[in-house]
C-alpha positions as a LaTeX table, in Angstrom:
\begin{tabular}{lrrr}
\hline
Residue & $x$ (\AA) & $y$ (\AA) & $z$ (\AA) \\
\hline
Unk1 & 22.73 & $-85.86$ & $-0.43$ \\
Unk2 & 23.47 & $-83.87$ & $-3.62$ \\
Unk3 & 21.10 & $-80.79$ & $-4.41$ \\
Unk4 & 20.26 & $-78.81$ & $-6.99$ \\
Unk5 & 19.38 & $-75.39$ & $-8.30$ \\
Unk6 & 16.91 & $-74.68$ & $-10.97$ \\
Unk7 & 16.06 & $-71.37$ & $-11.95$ \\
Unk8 & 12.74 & $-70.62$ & $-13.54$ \\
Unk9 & 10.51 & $-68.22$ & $-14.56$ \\
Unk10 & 6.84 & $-68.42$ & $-12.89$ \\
Unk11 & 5.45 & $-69.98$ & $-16.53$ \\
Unk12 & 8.07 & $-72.58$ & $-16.82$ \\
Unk13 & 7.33 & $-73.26$ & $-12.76$ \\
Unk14 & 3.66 & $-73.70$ & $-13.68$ \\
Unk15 & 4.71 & $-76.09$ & $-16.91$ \\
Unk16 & 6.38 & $-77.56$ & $-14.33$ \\
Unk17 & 4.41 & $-78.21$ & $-11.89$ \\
Unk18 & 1.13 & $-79.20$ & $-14.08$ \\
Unk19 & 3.49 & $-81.81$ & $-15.63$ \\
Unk20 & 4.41 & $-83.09$ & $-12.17$ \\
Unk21 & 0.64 & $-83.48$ & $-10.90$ \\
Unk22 & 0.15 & $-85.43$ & $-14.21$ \\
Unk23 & 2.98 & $-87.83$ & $-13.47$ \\
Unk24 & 1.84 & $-88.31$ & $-9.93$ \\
Unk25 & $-2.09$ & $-88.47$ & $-10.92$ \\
Unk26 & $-0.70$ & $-91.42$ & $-13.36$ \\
Unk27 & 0.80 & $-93.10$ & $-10.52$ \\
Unk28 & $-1.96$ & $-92.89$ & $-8.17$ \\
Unk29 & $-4.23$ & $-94.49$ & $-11.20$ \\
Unk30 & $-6.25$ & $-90.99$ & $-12.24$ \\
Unk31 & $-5.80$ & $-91.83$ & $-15.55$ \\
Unk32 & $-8.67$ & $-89.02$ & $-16.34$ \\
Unk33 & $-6.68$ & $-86.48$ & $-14.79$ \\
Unk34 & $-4.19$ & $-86.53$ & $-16.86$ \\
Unk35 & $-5.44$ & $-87.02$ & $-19.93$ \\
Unk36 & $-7.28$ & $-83.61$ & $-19.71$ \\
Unk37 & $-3.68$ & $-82.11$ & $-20.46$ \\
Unk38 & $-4.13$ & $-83.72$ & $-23.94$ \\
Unk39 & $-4.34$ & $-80.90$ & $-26.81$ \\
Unk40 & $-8.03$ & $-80.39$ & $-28.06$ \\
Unk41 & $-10.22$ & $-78.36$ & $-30.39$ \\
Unk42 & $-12.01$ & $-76.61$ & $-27.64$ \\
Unk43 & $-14.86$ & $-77.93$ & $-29.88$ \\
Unk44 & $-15.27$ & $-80.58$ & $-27.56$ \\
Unk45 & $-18.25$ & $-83.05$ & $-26.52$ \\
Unk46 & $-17.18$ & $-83.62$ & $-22.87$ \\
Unk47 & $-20.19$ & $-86.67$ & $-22.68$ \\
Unk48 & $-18.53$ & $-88.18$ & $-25.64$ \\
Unk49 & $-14.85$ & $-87.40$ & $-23.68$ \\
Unk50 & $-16.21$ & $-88.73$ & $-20.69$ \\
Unk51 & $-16.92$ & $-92.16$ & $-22.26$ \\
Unk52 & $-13.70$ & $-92.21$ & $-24.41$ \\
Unk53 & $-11.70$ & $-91.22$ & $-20.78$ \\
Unk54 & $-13.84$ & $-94.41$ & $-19.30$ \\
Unk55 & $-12.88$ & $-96.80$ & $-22.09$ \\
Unk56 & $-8.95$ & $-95.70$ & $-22.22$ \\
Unk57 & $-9.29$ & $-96.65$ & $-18.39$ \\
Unk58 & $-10.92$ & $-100.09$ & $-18.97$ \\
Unk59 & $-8.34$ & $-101.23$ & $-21.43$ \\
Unk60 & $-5.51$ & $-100.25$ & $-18.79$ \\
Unk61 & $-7.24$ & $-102.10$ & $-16.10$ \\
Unk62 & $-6.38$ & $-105.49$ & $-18.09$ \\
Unk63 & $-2.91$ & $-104.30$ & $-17.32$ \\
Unk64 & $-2.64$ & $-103.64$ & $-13.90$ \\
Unk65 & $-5.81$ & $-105.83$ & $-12.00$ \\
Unk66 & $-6.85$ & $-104.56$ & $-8.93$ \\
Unk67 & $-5.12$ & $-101.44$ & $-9.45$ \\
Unk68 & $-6.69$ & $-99.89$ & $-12.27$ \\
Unk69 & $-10.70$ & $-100.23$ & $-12.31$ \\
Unk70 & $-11.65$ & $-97.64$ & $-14.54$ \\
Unk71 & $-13.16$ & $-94.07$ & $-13.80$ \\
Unk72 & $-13.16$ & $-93.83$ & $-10.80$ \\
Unk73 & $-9.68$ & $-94.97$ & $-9.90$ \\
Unk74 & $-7.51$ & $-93.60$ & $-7.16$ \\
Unk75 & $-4.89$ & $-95.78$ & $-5.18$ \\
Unk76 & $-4.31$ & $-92.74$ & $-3.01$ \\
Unk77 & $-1.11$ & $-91.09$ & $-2.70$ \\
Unk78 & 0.63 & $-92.89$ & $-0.13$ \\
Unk79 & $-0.24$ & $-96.09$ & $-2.00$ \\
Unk80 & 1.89 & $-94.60$ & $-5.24$ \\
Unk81 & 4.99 & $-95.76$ & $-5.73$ \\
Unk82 & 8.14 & $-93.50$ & $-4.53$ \\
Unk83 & 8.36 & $-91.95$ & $-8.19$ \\
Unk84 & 4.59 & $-90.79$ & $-7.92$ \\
Unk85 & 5.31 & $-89.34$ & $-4.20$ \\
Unk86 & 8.32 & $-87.11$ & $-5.00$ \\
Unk87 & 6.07 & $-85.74$ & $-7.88$ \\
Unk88 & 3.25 & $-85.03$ & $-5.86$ \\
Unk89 & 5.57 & $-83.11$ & $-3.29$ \\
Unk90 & 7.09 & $-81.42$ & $-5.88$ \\
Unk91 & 4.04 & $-80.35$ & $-7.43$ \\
Unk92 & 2.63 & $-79.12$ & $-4.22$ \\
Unk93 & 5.73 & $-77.18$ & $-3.62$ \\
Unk94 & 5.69 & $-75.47$ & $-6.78$ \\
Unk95 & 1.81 & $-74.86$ & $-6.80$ \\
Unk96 & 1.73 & $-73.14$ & $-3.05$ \\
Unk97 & 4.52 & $-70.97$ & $-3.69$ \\
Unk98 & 3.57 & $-69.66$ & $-7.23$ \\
Unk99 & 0.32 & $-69.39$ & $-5.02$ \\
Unk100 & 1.37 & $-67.07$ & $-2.59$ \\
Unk101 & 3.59 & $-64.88$ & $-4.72$ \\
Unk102 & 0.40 & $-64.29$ & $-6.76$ \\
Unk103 & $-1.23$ & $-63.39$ & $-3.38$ \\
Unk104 & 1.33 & $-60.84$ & $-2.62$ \\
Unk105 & 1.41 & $-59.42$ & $-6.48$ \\
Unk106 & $-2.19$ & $-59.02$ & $-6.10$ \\
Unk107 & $-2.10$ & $-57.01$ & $-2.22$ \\
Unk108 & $-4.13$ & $-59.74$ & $-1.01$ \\
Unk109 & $-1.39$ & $-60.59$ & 1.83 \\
Unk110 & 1.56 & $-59.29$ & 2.40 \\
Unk111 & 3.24 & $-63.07$ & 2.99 \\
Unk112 & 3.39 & $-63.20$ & 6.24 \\
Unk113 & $-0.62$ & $-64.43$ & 6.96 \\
Unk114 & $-3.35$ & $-66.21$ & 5.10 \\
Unk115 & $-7.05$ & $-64.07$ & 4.00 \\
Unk116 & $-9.13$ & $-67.07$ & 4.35 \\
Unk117 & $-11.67$ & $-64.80$ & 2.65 \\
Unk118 & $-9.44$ & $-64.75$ & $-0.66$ \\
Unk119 & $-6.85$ & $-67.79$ & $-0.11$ \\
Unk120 & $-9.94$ & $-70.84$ & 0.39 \\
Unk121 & $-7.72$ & $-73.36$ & $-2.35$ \\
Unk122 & $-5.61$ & $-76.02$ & $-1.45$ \\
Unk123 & $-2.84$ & $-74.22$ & $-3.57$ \\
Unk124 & $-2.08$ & $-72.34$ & $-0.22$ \\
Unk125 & $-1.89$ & $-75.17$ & 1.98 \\
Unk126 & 1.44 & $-75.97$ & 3.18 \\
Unk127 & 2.70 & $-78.89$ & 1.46 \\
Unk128 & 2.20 & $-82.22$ & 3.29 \\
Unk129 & 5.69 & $-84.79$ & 2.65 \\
Unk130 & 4.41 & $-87.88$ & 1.24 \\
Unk131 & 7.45 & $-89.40$ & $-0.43$ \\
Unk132 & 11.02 & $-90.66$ & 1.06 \\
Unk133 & 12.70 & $-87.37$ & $-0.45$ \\
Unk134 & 13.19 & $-84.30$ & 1.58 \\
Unk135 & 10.32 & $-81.73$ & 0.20 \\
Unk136 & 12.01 & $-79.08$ & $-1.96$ \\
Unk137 & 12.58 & $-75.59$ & $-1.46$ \\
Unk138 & 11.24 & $-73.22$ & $-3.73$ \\
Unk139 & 12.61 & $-69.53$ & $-3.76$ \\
Unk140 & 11.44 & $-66.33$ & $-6.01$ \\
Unk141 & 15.19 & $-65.60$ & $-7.46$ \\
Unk142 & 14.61 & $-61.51$ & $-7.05$ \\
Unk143 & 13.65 & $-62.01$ & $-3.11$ \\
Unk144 & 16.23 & $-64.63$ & $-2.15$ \\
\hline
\end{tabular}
């Protein structure tokens, strides 16, 4: 298997990893999800989103029957396709250890335990293999 090595700074890891939930969300049919990445005013009238987000979702349930039913859609991840997993895992990856370095930054752990206290979000978990692909490994650069 070929691998390999990206280095990033934490912002471009959290680019990264938003745009990887977004792919995966797609795939899994949370068409809501992602569309909350899409640029606004900050002016916004989330009732009148909320019906827009529920109308984009109708129209693409013509397209993919019994997949696709609107709001409330969610095939669940290990329904996805292979494309959708791999995100997913990646995402998680990314997420938990941009987590945890934050943790440490912020002398809430030293790394080597979890405060359940301060450390309640899923961003901590470890991350749970879903798709064919190995999960990656993600490595600060100035501790490796």
């Amino acid at each position: 298997m070929t691998t390999y090595t990206l280095t990033l700074t934490a912002s471009q890891m959290h680019v990264l990893s938003r745009a990887a939930e977004v792919l995966a969300r797609l795939g899994i049919g949370q068409i809501p999800d992602a569309l909350r990445e899409l640029p606004n005013s900050g002016d916004i009238d989330w009732s009148a989103w909320h019906d827009d987000c529920e109308a984009v979702c109708k129209i693409m349930s013509k397209h993919m029957p019994n997949k696709i039913n609107g709001w409330n859609s969610n095939l669940g991840i290990n329904n996805a396709d292979n494309g959708a997993r791999i995100a997913w895992d990646l995402h998680q990856v990314m997420r938990h250890r941009l987590a945890w370095d934050r943790a440490i930054e912020q002398g809430i752990t030293d790394g080597t335990a979890r405060d359940w206290s301060q450390m309640m979000g899923v961003c901590y978990d470890e991350p749970m293999k879903t798709a064919a692909e190995p999960l990656a490994v993600v490595e600060r650069a100035d501790h490796a």
